[in-house]
C-alpha positions in Angstrom: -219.0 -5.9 -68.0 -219.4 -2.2 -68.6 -217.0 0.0 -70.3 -216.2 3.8 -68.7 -213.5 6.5 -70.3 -209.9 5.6 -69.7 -208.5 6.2 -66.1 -204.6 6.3 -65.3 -203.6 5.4 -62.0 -201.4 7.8 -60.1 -199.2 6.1 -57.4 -197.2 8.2 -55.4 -195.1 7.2 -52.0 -193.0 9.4 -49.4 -191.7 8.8 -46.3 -193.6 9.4 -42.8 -192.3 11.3 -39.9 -190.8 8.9 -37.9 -192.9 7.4 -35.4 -196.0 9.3 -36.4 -199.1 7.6 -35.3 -202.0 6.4 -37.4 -204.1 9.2 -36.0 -201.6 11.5 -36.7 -201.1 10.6 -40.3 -205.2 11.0 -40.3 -204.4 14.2 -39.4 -202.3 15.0 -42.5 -204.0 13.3 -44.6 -207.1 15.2 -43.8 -205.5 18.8 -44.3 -205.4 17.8 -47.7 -208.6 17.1 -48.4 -209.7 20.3 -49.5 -206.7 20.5 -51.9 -208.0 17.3 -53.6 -212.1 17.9 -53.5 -211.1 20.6 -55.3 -209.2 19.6 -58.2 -211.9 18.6 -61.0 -210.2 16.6 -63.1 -209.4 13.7 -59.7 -212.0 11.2 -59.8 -210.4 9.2 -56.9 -207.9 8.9 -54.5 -207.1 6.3 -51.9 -204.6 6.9 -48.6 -202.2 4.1 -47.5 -199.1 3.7 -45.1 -197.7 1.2 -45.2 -198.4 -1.6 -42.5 -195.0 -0.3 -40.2 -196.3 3.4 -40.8 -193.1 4.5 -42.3 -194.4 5.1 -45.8 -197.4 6.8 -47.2 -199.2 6.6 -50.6 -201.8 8.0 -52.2 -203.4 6.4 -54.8 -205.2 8.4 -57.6 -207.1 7.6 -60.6 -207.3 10.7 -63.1 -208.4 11.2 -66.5 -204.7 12.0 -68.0 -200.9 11.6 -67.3 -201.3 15.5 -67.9 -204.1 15.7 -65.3 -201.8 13.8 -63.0 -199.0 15.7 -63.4 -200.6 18.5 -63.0 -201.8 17.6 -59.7 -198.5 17.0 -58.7 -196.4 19.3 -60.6 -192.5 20.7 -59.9 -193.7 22.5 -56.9 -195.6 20.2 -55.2 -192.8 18.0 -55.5 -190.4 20.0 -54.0 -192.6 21.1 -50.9 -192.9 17.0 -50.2 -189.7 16.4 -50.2 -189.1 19.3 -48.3 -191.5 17.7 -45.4 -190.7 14.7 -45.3 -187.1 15.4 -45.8 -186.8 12.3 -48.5 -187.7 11.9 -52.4 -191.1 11.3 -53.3 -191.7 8.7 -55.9 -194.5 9.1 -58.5 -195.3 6.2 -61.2 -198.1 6.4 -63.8 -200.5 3.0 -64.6 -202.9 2.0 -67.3 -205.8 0.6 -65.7 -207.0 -2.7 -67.0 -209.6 -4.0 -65.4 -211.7 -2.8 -62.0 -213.3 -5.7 -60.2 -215.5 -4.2 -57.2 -217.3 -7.0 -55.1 -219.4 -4.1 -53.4 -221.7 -3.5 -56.2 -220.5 -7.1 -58.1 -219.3 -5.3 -61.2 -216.1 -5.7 -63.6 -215.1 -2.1 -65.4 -213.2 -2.6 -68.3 -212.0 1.0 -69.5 -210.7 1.9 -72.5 -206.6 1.7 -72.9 -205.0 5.0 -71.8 -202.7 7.7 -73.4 -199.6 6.5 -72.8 
């Protein structure tokens, strides 16, 4: 097992449009991207919907709780849930333990600042 610095895990969910496709919430997801190559301190970050397509969630693994938060600060918030016409929810996550069967590793990082 190999140790790395301490990662929190970002998890935020909103609503889809209705009846959006999978392509089209591609679409969307991919006019972001640029926001989130840019930011430095965002070492990963995962798209979902859910299986029905009526939720979305990105999943983010950052340095801090500041760093998250300051990905997705007051007015990001506010322009979401100004989209997608619902709140967005945003929880924070000390990661334990990664176990990644591609490369047959197990990270354990360090606890995080809580």
């Amino acid at each position: 097992m190999s140790a790395s610095p301490a990662v929190i895990v970002e998890i935020v969910s909103f609503a889809n449009p209705p009846g959006a496709s999978r392509e089209q919430l591609l679409e969307g997801a991919r006019a972001t991207l640029p926001r989130w190559q840019a930011n430095r301190d965002l070492v990963r970050k995962h798209y979902a919907a859910s299986l029905d397509g009526s939720r979305g969630m990105g999943i983010y693994l950052w340095p801090s709780v500041e760093a998250a938060k300051a990905g997705h600060d007051a007015a990001w918030v506010a322009a979401a849930e100004a989209r997608t016409g619902a709140p967005v929810s945003i929880t924070y996550h000390d990661l334990l333990m990664v176990l990644d069967n591609e490369t047959g590793t197990v990270t354990e990082p360090p606890a995080s600042t809580r």
